[in-house]
PASE-998876 format. One record per residue (C-alpha): y negated, z negated, x; residue in three letters; chain. Coordinates in nm, 3 decimals. Each point is the difference from the previous one (the first is absolute). Layout:
[rec [Y,Z,X],"ALA","A"]
...
***
This chain:
[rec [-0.288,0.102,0.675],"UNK","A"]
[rec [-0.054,0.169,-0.333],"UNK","A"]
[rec [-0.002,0.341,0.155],"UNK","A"]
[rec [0.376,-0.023,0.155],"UNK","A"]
[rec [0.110,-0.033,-0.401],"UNK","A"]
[rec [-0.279,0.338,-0.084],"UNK","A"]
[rec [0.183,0.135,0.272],"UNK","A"]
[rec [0.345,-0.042,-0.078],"UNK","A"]
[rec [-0.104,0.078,-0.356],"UNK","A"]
[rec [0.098,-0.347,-0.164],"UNK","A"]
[rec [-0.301,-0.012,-0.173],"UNK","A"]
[rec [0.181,-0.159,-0.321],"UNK","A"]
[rec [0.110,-0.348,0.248],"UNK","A"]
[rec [-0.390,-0.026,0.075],"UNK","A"]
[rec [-0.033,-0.003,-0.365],"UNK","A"]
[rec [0.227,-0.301,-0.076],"UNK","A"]
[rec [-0.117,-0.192,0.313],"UNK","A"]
[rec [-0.355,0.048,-0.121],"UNK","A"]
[rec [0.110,-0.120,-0.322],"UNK","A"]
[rec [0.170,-0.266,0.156],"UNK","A"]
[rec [-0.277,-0.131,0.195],"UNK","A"]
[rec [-0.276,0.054,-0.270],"UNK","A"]
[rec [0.243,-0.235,-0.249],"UNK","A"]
[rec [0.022,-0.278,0.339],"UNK","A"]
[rec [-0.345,-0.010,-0.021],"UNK","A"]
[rec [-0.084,-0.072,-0.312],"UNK","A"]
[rec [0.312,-0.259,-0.026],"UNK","A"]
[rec [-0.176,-0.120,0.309],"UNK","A"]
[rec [-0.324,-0.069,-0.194],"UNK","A"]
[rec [0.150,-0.116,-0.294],"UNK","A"]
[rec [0.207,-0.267,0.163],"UNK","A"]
[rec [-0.303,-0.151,0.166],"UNK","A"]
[rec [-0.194,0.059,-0.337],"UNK","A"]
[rec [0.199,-0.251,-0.172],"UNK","A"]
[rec [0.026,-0.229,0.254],"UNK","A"]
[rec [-0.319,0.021,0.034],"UNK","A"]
[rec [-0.070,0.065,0.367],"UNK","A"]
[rec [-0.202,0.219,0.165],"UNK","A"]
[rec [0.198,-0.048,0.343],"UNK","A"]
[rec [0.290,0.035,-0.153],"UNK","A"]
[rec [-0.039,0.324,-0.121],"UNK","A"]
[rec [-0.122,0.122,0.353],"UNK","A"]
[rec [0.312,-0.174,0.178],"UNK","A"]
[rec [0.240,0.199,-0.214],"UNK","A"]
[rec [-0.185,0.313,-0.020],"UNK","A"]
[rec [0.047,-0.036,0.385],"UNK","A"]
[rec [0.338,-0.078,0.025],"UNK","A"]
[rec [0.118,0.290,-0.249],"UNK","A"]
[rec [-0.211,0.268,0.152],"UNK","A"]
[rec [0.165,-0.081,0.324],"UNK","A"]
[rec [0.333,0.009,-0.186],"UNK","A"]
[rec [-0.079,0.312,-0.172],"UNK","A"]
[rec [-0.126,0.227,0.338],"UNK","A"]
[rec [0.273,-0.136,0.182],"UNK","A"]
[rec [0.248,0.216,-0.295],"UNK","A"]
[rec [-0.236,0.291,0.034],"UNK","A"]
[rec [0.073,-0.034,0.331],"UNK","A"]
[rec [0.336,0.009,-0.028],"UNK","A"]
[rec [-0.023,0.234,-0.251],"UNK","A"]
[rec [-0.140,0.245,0.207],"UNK","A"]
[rec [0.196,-0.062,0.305],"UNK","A"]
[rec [0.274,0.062,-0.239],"UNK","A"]
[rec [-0.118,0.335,-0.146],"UNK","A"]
[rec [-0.106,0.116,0.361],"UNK","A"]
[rec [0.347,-0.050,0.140],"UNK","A"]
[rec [0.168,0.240,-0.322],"UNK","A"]
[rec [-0.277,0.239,-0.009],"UNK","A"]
[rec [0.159,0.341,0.211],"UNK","A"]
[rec [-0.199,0.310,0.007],"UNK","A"]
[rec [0.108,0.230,-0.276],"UNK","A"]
[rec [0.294,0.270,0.155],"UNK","A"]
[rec [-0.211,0.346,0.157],"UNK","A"]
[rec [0.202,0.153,-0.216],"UNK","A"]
[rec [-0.140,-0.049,-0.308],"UNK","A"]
[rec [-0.365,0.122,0.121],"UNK","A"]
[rec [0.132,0.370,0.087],"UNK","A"]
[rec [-0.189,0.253,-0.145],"UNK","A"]
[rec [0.159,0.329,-0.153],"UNK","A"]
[rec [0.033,0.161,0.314],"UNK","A"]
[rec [0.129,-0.275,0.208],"UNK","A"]
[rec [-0.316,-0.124,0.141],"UNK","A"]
[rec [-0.072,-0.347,-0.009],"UNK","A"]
[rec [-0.342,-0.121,-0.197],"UNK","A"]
[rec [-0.294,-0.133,0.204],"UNK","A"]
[rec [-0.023,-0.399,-0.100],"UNK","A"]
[rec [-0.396,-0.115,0.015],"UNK","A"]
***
């Protein structure tokens, strides 16, 4: 999934999500920390990791619909030739 956002060159919405889920995770722990359970912990590190890919996933399904190729135009060399993309 991460590659569609590379791609599209939204590198700076991976950033926040990875934020995002890092912070999730460690609320995740902390919660179950004080309540004291094990289980706990693992239930809602579950739950928000499946919250959090399903936004990447929208995320990128977003980014993938708005992300156009860049107009030819703007790739012409001096003489009119296009460049060679590799």
């Amino acid at each position: 999934l991460s590659y569609v956002i590379y791609i599209a060159e939204k590198q700076h919405y991976d950033l926040v999500w990875q934020v995002g889920m890092m912070t999730a995770i460690l609320v995740t722990y902390y919660y179950g920390g004080l309540q004291n359970s094990v289980t706990l912990s693992l239930k809602l590190y579950a739950v928000v990791g499946a919250i959090m890919y399903l936004v990447y996933f929208l995320l990128s399904f977003h980014v993938s619909k708005g992300y156009q190729k860049k107009d030819d135009s703007n790739y012409r060399c001096r003489h009119g030739q296009s460049r060679v993309n590799i």
